[in-house]
Each structure stands twice: as C-alpha cells, then as structure tokens.
C-alpha positions in Angstrom: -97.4 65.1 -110.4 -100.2 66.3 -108.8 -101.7 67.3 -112.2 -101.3 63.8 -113.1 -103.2 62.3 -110.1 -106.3 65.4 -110.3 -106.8 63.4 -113.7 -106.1 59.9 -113.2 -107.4 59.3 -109.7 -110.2 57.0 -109.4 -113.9 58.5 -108.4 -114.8 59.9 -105.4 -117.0 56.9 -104.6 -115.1 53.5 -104.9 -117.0 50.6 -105.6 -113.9 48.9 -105.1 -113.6 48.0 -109.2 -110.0 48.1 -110.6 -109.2 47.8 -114.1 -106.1 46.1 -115.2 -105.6 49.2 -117.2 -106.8 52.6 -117.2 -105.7 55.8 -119.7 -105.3 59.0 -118.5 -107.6 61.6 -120.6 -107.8 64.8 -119.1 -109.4 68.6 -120.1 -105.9 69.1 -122.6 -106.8 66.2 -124.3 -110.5 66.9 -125.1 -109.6 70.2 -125.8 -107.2 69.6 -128.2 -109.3 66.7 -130.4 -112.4 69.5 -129.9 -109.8 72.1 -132.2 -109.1 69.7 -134.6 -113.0 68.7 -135.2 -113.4 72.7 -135.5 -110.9 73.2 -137.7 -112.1 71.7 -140.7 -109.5 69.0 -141.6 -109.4 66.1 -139.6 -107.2 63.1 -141.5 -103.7 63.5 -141.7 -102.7 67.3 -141.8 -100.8 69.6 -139.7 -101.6 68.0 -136.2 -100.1 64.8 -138.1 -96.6 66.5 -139.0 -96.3 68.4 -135.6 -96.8 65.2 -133.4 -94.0 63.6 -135.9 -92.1 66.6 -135.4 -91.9 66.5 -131.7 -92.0 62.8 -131.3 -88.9 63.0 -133.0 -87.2 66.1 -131.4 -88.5 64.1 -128.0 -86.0 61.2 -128.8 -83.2 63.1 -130.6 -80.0 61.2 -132.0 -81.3 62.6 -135.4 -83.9 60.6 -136.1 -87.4 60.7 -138.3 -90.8 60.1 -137.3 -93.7 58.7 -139.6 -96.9 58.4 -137.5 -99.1 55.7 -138.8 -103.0 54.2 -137.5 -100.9 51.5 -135.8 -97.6 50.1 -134.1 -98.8 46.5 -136.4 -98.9 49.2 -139.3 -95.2 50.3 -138.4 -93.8 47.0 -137.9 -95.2 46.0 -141.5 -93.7 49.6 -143.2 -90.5 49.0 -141.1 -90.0 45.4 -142.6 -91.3 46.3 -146.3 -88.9 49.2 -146.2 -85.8 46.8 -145.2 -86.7 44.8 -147.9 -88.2 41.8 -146.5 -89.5 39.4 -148.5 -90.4 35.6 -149.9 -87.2 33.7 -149.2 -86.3 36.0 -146.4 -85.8 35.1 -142.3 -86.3 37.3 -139.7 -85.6 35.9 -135.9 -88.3 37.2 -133.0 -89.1 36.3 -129.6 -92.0 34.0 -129.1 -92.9 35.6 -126.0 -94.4 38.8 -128.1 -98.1 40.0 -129.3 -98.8 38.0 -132.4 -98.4 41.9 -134.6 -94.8 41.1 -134.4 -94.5 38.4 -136.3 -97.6 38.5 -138.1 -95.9 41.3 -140.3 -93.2 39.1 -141.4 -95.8 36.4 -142.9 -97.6 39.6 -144.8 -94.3 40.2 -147.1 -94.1 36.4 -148.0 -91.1 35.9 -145.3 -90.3 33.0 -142.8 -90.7 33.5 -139.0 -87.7 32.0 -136.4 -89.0 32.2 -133.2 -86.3 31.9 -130.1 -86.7 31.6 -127.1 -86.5 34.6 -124.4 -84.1 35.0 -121.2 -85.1 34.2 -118.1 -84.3 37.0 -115.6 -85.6 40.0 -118.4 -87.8 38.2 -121.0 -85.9 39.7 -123.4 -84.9 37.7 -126.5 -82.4 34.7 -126.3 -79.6 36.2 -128.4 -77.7 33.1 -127.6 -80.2 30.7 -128.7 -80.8 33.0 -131.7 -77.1 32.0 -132.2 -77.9 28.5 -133.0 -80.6 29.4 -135.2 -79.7 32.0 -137.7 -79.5 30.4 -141.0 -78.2 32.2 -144.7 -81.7 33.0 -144.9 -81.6 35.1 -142.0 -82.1 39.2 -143.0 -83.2 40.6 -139.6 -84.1 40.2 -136.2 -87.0 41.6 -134.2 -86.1 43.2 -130.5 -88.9 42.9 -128.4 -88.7 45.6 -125.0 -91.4 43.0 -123.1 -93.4 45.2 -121.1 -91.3 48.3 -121.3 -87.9 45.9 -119.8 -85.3 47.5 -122.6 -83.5 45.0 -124.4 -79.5 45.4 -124.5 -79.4 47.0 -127.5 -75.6 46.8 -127.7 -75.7 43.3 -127.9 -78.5 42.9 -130.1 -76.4 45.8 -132.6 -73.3 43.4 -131.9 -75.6 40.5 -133.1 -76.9 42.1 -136.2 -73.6 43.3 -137.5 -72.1 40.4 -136.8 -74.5 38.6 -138.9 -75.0 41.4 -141.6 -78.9 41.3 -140.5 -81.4 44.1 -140.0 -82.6 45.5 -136.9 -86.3 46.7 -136.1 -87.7 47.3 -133.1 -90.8 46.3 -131.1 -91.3 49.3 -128.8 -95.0 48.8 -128.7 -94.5 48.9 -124.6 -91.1 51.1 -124.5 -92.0 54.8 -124.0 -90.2 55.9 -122.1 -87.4 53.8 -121.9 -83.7 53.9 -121.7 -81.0 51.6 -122.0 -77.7 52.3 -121.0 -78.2 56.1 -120.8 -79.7 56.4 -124.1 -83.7 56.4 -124.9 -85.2 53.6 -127.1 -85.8 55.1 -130.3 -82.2 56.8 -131.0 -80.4 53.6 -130.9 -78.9 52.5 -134.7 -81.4 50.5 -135.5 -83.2 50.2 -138.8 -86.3 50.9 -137.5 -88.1 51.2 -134.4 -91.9 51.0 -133.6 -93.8 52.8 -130.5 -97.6 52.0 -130.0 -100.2 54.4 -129.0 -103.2 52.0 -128.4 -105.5 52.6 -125.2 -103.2 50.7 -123.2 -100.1 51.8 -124.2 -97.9 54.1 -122.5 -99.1 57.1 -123.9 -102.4 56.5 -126.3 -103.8 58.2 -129.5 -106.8 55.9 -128.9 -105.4 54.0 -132.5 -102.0 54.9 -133.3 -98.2 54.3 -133.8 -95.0 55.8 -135.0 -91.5 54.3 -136.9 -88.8 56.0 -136.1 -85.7 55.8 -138.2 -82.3 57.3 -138.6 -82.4 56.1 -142.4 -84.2 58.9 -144.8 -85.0 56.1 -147.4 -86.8 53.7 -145.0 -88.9 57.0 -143.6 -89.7 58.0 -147.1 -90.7 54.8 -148.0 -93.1 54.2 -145.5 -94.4 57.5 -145.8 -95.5 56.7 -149.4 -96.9 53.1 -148.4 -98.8 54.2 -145.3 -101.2 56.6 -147.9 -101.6 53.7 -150.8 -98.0 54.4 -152.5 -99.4 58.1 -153.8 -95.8 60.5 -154.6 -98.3 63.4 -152.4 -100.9 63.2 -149.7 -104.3 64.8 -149.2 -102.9 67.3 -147.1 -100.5 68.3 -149.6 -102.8 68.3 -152.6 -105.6 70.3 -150.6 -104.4 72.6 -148.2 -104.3 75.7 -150.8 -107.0 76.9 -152.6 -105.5 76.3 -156.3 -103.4 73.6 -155.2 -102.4 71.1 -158.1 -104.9 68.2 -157.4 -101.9 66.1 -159.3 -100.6 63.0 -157.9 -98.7 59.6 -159.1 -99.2 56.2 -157.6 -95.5 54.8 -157.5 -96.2 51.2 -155.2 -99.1 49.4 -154.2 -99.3 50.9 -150.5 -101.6 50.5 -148.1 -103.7 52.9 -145.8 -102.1 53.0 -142.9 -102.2 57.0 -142.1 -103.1 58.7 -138.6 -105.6 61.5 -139.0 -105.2 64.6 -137.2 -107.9 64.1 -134.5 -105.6 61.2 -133.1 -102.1 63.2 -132.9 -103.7 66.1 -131.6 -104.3 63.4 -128.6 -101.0 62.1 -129.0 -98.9 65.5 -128.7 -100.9 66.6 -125.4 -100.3 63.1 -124.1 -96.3 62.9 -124.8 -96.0 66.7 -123.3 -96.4 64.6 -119.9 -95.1 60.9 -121.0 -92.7 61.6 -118.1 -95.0 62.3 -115.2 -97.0 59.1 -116.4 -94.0 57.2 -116.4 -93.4 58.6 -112.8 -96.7 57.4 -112.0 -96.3 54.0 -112.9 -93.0 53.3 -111.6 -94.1 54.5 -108.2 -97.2 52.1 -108.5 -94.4 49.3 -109.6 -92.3 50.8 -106.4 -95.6 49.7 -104.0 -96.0 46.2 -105.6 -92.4 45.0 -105.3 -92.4 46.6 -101.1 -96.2 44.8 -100.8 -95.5 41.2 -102.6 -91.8 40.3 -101.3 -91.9 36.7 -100.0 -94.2 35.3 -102.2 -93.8 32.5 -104.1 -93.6 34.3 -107.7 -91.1 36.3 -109.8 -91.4 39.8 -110.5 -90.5 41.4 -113.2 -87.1 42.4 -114.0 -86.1 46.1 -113.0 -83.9 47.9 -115.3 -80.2 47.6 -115.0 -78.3 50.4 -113.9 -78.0 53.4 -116.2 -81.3 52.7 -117.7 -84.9 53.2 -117.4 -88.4 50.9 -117.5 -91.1 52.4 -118.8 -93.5 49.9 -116.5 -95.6 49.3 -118.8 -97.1 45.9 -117.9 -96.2 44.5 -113.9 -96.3 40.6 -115.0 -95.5 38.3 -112.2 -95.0 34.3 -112.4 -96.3 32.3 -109.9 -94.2 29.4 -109.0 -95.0 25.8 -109.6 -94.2 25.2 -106.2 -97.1 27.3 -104.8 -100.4 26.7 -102.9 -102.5 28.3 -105.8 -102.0 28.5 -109.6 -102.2 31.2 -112.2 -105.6 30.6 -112.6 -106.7 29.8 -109.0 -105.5 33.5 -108.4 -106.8 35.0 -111.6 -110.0 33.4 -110.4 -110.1 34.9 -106.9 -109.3 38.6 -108.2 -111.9 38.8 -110.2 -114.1 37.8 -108.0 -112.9 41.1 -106.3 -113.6 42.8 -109.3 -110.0 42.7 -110.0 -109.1 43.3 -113.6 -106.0 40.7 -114.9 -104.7 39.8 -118.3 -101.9 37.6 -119.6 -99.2 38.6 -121.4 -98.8 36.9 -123.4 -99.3 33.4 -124.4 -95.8 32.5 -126.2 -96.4 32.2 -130.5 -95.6 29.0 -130.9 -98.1 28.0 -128.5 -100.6 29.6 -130.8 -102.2 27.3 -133.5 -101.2 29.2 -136.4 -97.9 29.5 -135.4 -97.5 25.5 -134.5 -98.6 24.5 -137.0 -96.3 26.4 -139.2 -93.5 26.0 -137.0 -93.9 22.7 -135.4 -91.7 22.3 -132.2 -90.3 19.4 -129.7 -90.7 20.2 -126.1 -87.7 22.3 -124.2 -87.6 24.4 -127.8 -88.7 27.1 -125.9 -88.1 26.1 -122.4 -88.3 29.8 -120.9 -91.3 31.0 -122.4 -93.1 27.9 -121.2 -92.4 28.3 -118.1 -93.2 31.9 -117.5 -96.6 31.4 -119.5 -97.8 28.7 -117.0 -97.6 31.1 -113.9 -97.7 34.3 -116.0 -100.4 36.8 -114.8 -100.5 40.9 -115.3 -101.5 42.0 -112.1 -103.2 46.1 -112.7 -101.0 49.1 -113.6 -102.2 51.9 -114.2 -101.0 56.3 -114.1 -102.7 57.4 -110.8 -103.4 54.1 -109.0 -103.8 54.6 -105.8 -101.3 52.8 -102.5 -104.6 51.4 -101.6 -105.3 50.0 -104.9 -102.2 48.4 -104.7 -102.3 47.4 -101.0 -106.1 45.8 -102.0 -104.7 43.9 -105.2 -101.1 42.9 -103.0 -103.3 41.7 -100.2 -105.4 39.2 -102.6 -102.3 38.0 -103.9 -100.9 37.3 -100.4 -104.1 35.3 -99.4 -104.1 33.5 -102.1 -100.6 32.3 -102.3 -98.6 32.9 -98.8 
C-alpha cells in the first residue's frame, strides 16, 4: 500500500484540482510498454497470450481468457458466439453504458430493457419476469459500478428460461459475490474493461472470459477478421508457413502487445488498488452521513465491491439539485460525471423502444439526482474531506 500511494498521490503542490478519475501509472508500467516497443513486435504476440494467461489463472474456476481492443469488442464476440441474431431477444438493464446494448443491435437482435432495483442498481429480475417473451435468448448482467449482481439468481433466471448469460463486468474487477470472484461464475460469457477509467486500464482494452472452449475459440477467430491463424502465429519463426484461411467475416478487434504488457503490471496490484479505493469509499460514507442523498449500495455479506464508481442520488426533497451541486463543484475545480443517463432516455433507444411513464420507474428516479462524486486509487482523506465538505454546504 504504500507503493500504491508513492505512485498515485497527487503532486507536491496542490492547486486544489481533483479529477473525477485518475489512473495509476507508475515506473513498472512504463517500463514494461518501453520492452515491448524494443522488442520488435508490438500487435498481438506473446505479451498478448501471457496477460490472457494470467488473467485467467487470476480468476480460476477453469476458465479462458481472449483479450480484445475493447470490453464493447467483448460484449459483441460474447453475443455473436452465443449465437445471437435477427429474430433474437436479449433482456438488459437500462441503467448501463450504451456498449451494452448497442452490441445486441449490431447482430440484427431486439433490445428488452428492464428496469433496475432500487437499493443495488442491479437489474430487475422480477420485472424481467414480466417481460421475457419466446423470443427471449439471453439476458445481460450489468455489475453497476463494481455493486455484483446476485449471480445465483440471475443463473436461476436463465435456466429457468433456457436463456444465455453474459456478463457486463466493464466496472467489476475485482469483485466477488457470494465468496466467488466475478468472472468464474457459469456464465456464458463475461466481459472486463480496461479503459483509462476502469479498474485496472490497458489505456484501450478488454477481456471475455468463458468456461466454454467453443465460444473462446470463436471469438478468438472473429476478433483478427475470421483468419484460422494470427500474425503472431504466422511470423514468429523465420520459415514459418505464411498460410492462412479466412473461415467468417470477423472483425479487428485484437489487443497488441504494447497494451497487455500494461495490463499484466497493472493486474499484479488489482488488489492494492481495490484497497485503495474502498478506503476512499470508507471516508465518503463516515464524511456524508445525514445528508439528504443515497449512497451506493455496499456489498452484501460474503462478497466484495470493486468501488469502481461512488454514485450518490440526491433527494428530491433537498435544498439543491443534482445540477445545483454539480455546478458548485466545479466551480471548485471538482471533477463529476453521471452515470449514467438510463437507455431509454436516450433518443435512439426511445425511439426504438417507445415507453409510457413508471416503465422504468427506478432508473428515473436515480438519474434525476444521480451524480458520481471523484474516486480515485491514492486519493487523499483531504481530497475527500474537501469534495464531502462542498457536498455538505450545498445540501445540509
């Protein structure tokens, strides 16, 4: 830990800015990325099949990893491998990033959006209930900012309906539900993110995770434009047969080697920054009790939140809104965001899916107080007590 906060603490002199996010890139890091650029092969390579290697022996349970350029890339190999296509239904939560349903529409499938529980955000498995149809072949979990979903119950779900399960773990690493990490669960598939942002970051990235050997080899062909071999099989000898088959029309959706060499330092201490955060999570709860908002959810017992995101509602019964307290941190160079602004508020996804009001009756509400207040590994108690004591001006 004190490792962690030599790297991620903020400068010497303070000008008092802070970001709503800020990744932790230390001398490992560049270091690493400086081998790869020295070592002549920089797309997907070795550095590639080691980060899969030990991204999968990190989660365990058995499981194969097939690193991609994106978790939006992942979600879209995931679906295509469980078959999703025109005439096809897959249920997800409106209260998402627009990647996860996005990648349904690409294959020709039709989105059901439900509605999301109150206390945990999580998707309404009960409303989901009501609005499965024949059509239906798989449902999207959603772990909303790193909050894990009860995967029992959504396993329960899904073989009670004979549907597929993927999951959206864009914000989950790492997290644990029930004593068990999210990624070695019996899904179908299961998608981490490595943006900037995210938990741990490859600048660009993401990995599926799967127990099934089929779906990884699938989306191992599709990620590199359905070729039966990959550069880095085809080059890395001298001699090497240059031969190769196209057997689909894939896409390009490989990581190079450059952005796993980032991504294996970084999951070599996913724990300490995990640490990190939840101590910064820790300060917020102690600093903003009384207010009139909601915090979010912290994971049940036997499980683990990978604090990803701190999103608060403000109540409609306070002195300020959202936006009267986005308005006053920034103007103390306090970084905010939103997350996120439910789909079918969104105009593609209205008009698609037209609605009637108390559809989604959750997600509305949450959005019209929702604000991400900063999280970040290394953030200082007095970052904290600084953003806490805006908060409490505005809104006690």
């Amino acid at each position: 830990m004190q490792q962690l906060r030599a790297i991620a603490a903020p400068p010497a002199v303070d000008y008092g800015k802070i970001p709503c996010f800020r990744p932790v890139i230390g001398r490992a890091e560049i270091e690493a990325v400086v081998e790869v650029l020295r070592s002549a092969w920089i797309t997907t390579g070795p550095k590639v099949r080691e980060f899969e290697a030990k991204f999968a022996d990190f989660l365990g349970g058995g499981v194969e990893a097939v690193a991609v350029n994106s978790a939006t890339a992942g979600l879209h190999l995931a679906a295509e491998a469980c078959g999703i296509g025109p005439g096809d239904e897959v249920i997800v939560p409106t209260l998402t990033f627009t990647a996860t349903g996005s990648v349904i529409r690409y294959l020709g499938a039709e989105v059901v959006l439900v509605d999301v529980e109150a206390d945990t955000l999580a998707i309404d498995l009960d409303q989901a209930e009501r609005r499965i149809t024949p059509r239906c072949k798989a449902i999207m979990a959603v772990h909303f900012g790193g909050y894990p979903c009860d995967m029992t119950r959504v396993l329960s779900f899904a073989r009670r309906h004979g549907l597929k399960v993927i999951e959206d773990a864009a914000h989950a690493l790492p997290t644990f539900r029930d004593g068990r990490i999210i990624g070695s669960w019996e899904s179908d598939a299961c998608v981490f993110s490595f943006y900037a942002t995210k938990p741990i970051t490859t600048g660009e990235g993401g990995m599926i995770v799967t127990r099934d050997p089929q779906i990884a080899e699938r989306a191992r062909t599709m990620r590199s434009h359905g070729l039966s071999r990959d550069a880095f099989d085809r080059f890395r000898k001298v001699g090497a047969s240059w031969a190769y088959d196209v057997v689909a029309p894939g896409y390009k959706y490989n990581m190079t080697d450059v952005a796993a060499a980032l991504g294996i330092v970084q999951l070599r201490r996913v724990y300490a920054l995990q640490a990190s955060r939840e101590r910064v999570a820790e300060h917020y709860f102690a600093r903003l009790a009384g207010l009139p908002i909601d915090c979010p959810a912290p994971a049940p017992s036997g499980s683990r939140h990978a604090w990803h995101l701190f999103p608060i509602r403000v109540h409609e019964t306070a002195r300020a809104t959202r936006d009267h307290l986005i308005a006053a941190l920034t103007a103390h160079e306090i970084g905010t965001s939103v997350h996120y602004r439910p789909l079918h508020q969104m105009t593609y996804w209205r008009e698609r899916y037209p609605w009637k009001p108390g559809d989604f009756a959750v997600a509305d509400r949450y959005f019209a107080g929702a604000l991400t207040l900063p999280l970040f590994p290394g953030m200082s108690d007095a970052q904290v007590d600084r953003v806490a004591q805006i908060v409490r001006r505005v809104l006690a």
